[in-house]
C-alpha positions as CSV (number, residue, x, y, z in Angstrom):
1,X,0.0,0.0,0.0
2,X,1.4,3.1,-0.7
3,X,0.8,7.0,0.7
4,X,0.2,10.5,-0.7
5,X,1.0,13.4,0.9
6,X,-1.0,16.6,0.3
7,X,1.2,17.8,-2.0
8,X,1.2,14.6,-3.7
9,X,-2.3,14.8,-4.1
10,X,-2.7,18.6,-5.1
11,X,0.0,18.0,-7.8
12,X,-2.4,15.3,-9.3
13,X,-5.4,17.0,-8.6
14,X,-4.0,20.3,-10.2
15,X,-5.4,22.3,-7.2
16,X,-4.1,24.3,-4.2
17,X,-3.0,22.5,-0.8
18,X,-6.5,23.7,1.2
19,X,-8.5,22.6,-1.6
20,X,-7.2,19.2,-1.8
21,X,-7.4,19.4,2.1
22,X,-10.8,19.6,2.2
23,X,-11.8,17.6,-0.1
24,X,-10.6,14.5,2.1
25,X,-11.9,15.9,4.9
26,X,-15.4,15.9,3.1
27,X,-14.9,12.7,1.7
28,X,-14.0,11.0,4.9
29,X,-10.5,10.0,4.2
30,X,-8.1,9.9,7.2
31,X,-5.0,10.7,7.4
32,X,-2.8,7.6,8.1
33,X,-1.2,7.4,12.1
34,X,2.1,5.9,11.0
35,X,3.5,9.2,10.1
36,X,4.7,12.1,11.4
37,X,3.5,14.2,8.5
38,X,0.3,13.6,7.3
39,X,-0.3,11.1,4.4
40,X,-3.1,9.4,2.4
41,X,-3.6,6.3,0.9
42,X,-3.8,6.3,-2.2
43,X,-6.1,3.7,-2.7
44,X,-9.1,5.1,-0.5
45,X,-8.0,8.4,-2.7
46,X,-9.2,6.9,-5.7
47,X,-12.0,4.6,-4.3
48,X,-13.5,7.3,-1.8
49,X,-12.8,10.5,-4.3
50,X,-11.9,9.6,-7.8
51,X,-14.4,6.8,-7.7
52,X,-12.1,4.3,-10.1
53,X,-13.5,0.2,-9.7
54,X,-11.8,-1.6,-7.6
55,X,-10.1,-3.5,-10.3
56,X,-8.2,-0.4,-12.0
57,X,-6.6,0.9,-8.9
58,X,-3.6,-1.8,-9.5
59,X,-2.8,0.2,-12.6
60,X,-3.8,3.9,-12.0
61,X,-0.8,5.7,-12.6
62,X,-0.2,7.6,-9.3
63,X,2.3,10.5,-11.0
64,X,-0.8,11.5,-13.7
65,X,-2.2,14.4,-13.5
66,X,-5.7,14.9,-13.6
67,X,-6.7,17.4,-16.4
68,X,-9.5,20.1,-16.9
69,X,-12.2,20.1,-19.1
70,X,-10.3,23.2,-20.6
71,X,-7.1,20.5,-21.3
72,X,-9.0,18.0,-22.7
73,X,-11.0,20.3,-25.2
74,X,-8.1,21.4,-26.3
75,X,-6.5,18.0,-27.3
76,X,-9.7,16.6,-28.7
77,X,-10.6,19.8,-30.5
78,X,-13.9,20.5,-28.7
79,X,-15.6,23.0,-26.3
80,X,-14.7,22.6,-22.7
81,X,-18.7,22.6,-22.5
82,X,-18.7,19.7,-24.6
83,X,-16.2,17.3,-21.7
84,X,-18.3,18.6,-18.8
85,X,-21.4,16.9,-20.7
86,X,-19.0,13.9,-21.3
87,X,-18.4,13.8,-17.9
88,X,-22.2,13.9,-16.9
89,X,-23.1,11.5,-19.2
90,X,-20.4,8.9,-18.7
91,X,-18.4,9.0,-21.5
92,X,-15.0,10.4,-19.6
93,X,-14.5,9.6,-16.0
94,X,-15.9,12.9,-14.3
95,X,-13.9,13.2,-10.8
96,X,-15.9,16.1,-8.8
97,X,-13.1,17.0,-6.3
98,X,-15.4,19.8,-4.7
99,X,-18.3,21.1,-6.0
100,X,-16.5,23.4,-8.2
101,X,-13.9,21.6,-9.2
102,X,-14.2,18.9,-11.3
103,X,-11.2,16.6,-13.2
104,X,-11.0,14.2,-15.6
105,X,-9.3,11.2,-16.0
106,X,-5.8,10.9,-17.4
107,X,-5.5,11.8,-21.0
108,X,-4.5,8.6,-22.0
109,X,-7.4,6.5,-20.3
110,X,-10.1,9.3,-21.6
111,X,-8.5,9.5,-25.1
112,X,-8.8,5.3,-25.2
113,X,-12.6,5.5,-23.4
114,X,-13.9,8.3,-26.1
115,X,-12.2,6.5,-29.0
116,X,-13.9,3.3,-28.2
117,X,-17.2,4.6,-27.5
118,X,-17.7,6.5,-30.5
């Protein structure tokens, strides 16, 4: 099992320190007693927050970054209004970090999901 610290997290998340902060505090994910400095697992990161099935979590790569509706219009050649419908409807894994920030899965797992779904 490995640990995140809120940096860690925040880096992936592209979002400030508090934000990231809170969001595990809203989600319910403590921080781990074994430390002096507080750390996360990663694995009740993605199950709790990022919502990924159980069975992906073995090959999530923990150094992505997360990207922006903005980001992903941009490589795909679409509005970003057109990802945050792709994200409500299911067709790109939506991860609502707070309710006003929302990422997306990494580019290469979205690019393969919206190439085989279209």
């Amino acid at each position: 099992m490995s640990y995140a610290t809120i940096s860690d997290i925040s880096r992936r998340w592209q979002v400030d320190r508090a934000t990231a902060r809170a969001a595990l505090q809203r989600a319910g994910v403590p921080p781990c007693d074994f430390f002096a400095s507080s750390r996360y697992s990663w694995n009740e990161v993605f199950r709790k927050i990022e919502a990924w099935p159980a069975l992906s979590l073995t090959q999530i790569d923990r150094d992505a970054r997360l990207e922006t509706a903005e980001a992903l219009a941009d490589h795909f050649g679409v509005t970003p209004q057109s990802i945050r419908n792709y994200g409500r409807t299911g067709r790109f894994h939506r991860i609502e970090i707070t309710p006003r920030a929302a990422r997306y899965g990494a580019l290469f797992i979205a690019k393969n999901y919206f190439l085989s779904n279209n």
